[in-house]
N, C-alpha and C positions, 0 to 999 in steps of 0.2 A: 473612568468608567470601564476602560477596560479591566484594568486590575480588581474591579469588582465582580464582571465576568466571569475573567480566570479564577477567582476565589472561591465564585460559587460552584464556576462545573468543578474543581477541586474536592470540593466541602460533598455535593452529589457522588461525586466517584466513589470519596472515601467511606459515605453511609450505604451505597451501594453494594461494595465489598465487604465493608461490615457485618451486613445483611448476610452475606453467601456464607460467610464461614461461621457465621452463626447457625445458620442452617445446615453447615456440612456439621458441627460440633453437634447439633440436636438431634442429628439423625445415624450418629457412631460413624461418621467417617464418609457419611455416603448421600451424595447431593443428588437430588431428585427437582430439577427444573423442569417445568413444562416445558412442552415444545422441542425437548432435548431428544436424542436418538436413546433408546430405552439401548439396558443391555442385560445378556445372560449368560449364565453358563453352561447351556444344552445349544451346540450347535446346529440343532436338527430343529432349531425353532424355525419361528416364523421368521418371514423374510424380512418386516420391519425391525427387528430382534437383533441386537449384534453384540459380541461376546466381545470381554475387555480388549483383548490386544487386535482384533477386529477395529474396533470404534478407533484405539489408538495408531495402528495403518492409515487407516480412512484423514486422520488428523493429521498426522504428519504428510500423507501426500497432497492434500488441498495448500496446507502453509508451506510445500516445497513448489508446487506450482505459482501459486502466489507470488513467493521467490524470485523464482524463471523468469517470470512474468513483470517484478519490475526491473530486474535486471534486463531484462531484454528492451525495456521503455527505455534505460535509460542508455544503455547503447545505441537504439537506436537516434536518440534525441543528441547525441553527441555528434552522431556521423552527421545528422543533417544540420547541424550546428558548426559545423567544419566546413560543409560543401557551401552552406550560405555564405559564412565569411570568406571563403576562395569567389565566389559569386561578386561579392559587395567589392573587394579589392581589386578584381578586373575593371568593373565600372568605374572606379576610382580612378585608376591606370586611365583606361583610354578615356576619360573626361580630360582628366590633365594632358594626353596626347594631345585632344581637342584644342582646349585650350592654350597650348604651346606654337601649334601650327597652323593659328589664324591668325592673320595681320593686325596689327593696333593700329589704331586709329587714334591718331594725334592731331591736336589741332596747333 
């Protein structure tokens, strides 16, 4: 069941894509999706408006923050992934003290 899953979101991706560059081929080079940030050549547009290497700034610094950002998760998730097992091995430690320095009881 799974490998049918994986197959179909596969099979979707691939006619999704499909799709785009068939659209960027029909339109000479040049994909126009809704919803997308429009762009121009006159910098004196409007504010919604943003000129090729504009759009391309704006891109690259969201996917360098993004970046940052799981590099910083995953630092973080190391340190407290260190401090717990220094945590867990104390407890360990003074259980077994415990247990070493209470008397058996034999019958």
């Amino acid at each position: 069941m799974k490998r049918l899953i994986l197959l179909f979101a596969v099979v979707v991706i691939l006619i999704v894509t499909g799709g785009l560059t068939a659209q960027i081929t029909a339109q000479g080079g040049e994909l126009k999706i809704p919803g997308t940030i429009r762009q121009t050549n006159n910098p004196d547009a409007s504010a919604l408006d943003m000129t090729g290497w504009k759009a391309e700034q704006l891109f690259l610094a969201v996917g360098f923050i993004l970046f940052n950002l799981i590099g910083i998760a995953v630092t973080i998730m190391a340190i407290f992934w260190f401090l717990n097992w220094q945590v867990k091995s104390v407890k360990a430690g003074r259980a077994s003290q415990t247990a070493e320095s209470s008397p058996v009881q034999t019958e």
